[in-house]
C-alpha positions as CSV (number, residue, x, y, z in Angstrom):
1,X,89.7,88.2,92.4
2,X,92.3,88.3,89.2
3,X,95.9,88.9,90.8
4,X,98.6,90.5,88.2
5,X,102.1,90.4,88.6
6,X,104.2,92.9,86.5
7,X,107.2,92.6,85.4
8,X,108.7,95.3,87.1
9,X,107.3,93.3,90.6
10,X,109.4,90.8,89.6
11,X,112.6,93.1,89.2
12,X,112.9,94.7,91.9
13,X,112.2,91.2,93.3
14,X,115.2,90.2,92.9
15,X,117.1,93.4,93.2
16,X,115.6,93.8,96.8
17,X,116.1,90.1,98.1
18,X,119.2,90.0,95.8
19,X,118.0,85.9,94.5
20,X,118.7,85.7,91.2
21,X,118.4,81.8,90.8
22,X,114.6,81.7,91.2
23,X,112.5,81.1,88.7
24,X,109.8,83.9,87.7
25,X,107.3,81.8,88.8
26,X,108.1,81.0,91.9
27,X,108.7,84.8,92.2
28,X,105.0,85.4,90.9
29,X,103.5,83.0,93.4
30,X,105.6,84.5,95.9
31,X,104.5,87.9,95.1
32,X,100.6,86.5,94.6
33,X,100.8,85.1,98.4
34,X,101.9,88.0,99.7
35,X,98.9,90.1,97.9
36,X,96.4,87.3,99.4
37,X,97.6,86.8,103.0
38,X,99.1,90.2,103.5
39,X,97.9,92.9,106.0
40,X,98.0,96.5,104.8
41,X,100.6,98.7,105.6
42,X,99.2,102.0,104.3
43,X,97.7,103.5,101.4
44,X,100.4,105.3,98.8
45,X,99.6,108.6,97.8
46,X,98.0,109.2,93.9
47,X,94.8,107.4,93.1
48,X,94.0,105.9,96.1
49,X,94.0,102.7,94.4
50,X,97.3,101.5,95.7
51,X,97.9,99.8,99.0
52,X,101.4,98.8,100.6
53,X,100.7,95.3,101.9
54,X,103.2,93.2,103.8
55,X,103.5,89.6,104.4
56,X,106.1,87.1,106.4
57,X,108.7,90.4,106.0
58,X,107.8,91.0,101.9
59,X,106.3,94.2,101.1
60,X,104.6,95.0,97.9
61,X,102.5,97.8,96.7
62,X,99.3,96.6,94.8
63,X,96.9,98.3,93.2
64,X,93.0,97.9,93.0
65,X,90.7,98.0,89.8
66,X,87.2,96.6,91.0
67,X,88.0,93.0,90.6
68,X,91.3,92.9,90.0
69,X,94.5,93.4,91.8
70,X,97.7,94.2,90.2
71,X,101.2,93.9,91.7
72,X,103.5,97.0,90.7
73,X,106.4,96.4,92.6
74,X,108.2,94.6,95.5
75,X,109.5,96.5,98.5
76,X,111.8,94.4,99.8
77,X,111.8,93.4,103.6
78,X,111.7,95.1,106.8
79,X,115.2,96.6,106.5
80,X,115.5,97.0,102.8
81,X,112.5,98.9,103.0
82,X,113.5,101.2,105.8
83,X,116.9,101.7,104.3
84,X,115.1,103.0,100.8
85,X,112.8,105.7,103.1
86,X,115.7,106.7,104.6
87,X,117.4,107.5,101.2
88,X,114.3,109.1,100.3
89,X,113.3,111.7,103.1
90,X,117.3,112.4,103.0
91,X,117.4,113.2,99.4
92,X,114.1,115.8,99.7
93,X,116.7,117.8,102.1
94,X,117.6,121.5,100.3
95,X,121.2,121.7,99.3
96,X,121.7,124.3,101.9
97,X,121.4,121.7,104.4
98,X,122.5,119.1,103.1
99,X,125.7,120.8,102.1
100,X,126.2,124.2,103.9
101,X,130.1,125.0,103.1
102,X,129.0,125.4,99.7
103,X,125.5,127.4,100.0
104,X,126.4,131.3,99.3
């Protein structure tokens, strides 16, 4: 199987484990060990291509084409991940709730 690794993987590699001082391809083989070894999460909504796999605390969401597997991002870890749904389901809140001296 043919494992891509975009460039936006590799972003929010660093972003989300905030190392800067690796090289992009360590990052990549990081990111394709992860895609080999890890254990699905779930599948993401859309296509129903795309798979949230995690391995030794790395998430990544990957996405299927017949033979070939493309990494589209990096999740972080356990509690970078939890943190960023947390953010999420929060910011889906109406502005009546979220803010309810203001609502009229």
């Amino acid at each position: 199987m043919i494992i891509k690794v975009t460039e936006h993987a590799i972003k929010r590699y660093r972003e989300r484990f905030f190392d800067y001082s690796s090289t992009e391809d360590a990052i990549k083989n990081l990111l394709i060990e992860t895609a080999r070894k890890g254990t699905t999460v779930c599948k993401r909504p859309g296509n129903g291509h795309c798979t949230e796999l995690k391995y030794k605390d790395t998430y990544i969401v990957a996405a299927y084409e017949q033979d070939e597997l493309t990494i589209i991002t990096c999740l972080g870890n356990r509690m970078y991940r939890k943190w960023v749904k947390h953010q999420d389901s929060y910011e889906r809140l109406g502005g009546r709730i979220l803010y309810p001296e203001q609502a009229v």
